[in-house]
C-alpha positions as CSV (number, residue, x, y, z in Angstrom):
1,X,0.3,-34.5,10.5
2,X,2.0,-32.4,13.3
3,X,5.1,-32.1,11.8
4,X,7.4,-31.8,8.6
5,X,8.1,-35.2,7.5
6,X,11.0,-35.4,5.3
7,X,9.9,-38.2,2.6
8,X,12.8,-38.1,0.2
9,X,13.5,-41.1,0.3
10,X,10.2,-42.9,0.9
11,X,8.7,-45.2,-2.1
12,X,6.7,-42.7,-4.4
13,X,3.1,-44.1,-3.5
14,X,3.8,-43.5,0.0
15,X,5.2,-40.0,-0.7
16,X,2.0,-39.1,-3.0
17,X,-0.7,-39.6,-0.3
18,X,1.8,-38.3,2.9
19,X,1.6,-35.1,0.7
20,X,-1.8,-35.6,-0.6
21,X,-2.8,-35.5,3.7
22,X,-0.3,-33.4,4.9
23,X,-1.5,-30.6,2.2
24,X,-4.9,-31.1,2.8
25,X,-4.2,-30.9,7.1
26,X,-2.2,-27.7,6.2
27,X,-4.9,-26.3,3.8
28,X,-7.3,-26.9,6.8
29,X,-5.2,-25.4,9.8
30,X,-4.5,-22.2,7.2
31,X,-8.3,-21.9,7.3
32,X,-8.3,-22.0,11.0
33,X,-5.9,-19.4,11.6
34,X,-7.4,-17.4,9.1
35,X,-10.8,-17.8,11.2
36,X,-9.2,-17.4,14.5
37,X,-7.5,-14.1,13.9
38,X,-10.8,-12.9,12.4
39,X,-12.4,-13.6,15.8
40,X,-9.6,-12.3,17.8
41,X,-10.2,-8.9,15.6
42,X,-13.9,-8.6,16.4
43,X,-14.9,-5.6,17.9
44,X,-11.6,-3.6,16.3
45,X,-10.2,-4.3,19.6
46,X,-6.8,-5.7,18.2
47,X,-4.7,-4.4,15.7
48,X,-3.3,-6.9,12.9
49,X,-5.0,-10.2,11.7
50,X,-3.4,-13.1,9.8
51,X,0.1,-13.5,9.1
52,X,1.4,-15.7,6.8
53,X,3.8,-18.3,9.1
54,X,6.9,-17.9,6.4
55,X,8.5,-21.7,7.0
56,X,10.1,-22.3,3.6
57,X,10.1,-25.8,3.5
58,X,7.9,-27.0,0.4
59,X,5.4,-24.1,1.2
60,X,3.6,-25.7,-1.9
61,X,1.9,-28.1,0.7
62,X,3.0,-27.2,4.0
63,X,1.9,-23.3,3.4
64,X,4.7,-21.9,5.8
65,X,4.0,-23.9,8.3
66,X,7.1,-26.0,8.4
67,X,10.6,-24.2,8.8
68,X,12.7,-27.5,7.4
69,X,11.8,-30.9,7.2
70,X,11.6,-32.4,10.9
71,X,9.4,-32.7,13.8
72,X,11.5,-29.7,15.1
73,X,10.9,-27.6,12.1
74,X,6.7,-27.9,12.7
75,X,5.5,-24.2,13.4
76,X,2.8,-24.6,16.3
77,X,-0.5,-23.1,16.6
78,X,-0.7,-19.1,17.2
């Protein structure tokens, strides 16, 4: 699920569990970040913590990881 598949025209079943994985991966990676920039804050040494990514494509399931709807649209790892 490393990038932004554009499933508008895929059958509905298929688009149902793409989403289904693809939110749950994204829901997962969220939780990750959140975690990492907890550690990285540890100490007070760094200033900030999380940061919402702010991709707008269908931030319902991709939660602003995903700029538009194509491998090229993906936001990577911080």
């Amino acid at each position: 699920p490393w990038h932004c598949p554009p499933l508008y025209s895929a059958p509905e079943k298929q688009k149902a569990m793409c989403y289904k994985l693809h939110g749950e991966w994204f829901r997962i990676r969220e939780d990750l970040e959140r975690v990492r920039a907890l550690e990285r804050n540890v100490g007070g040494s760094e200033v900030g913590g999380y940061v919402k990514p702010k991709g707008v494509h269908m931030p319902e399931i991709f939660r602003g990881f995903c700029k538009s709807g194509q491998a090229r649209g993906y936001i990577p790892l911080q």
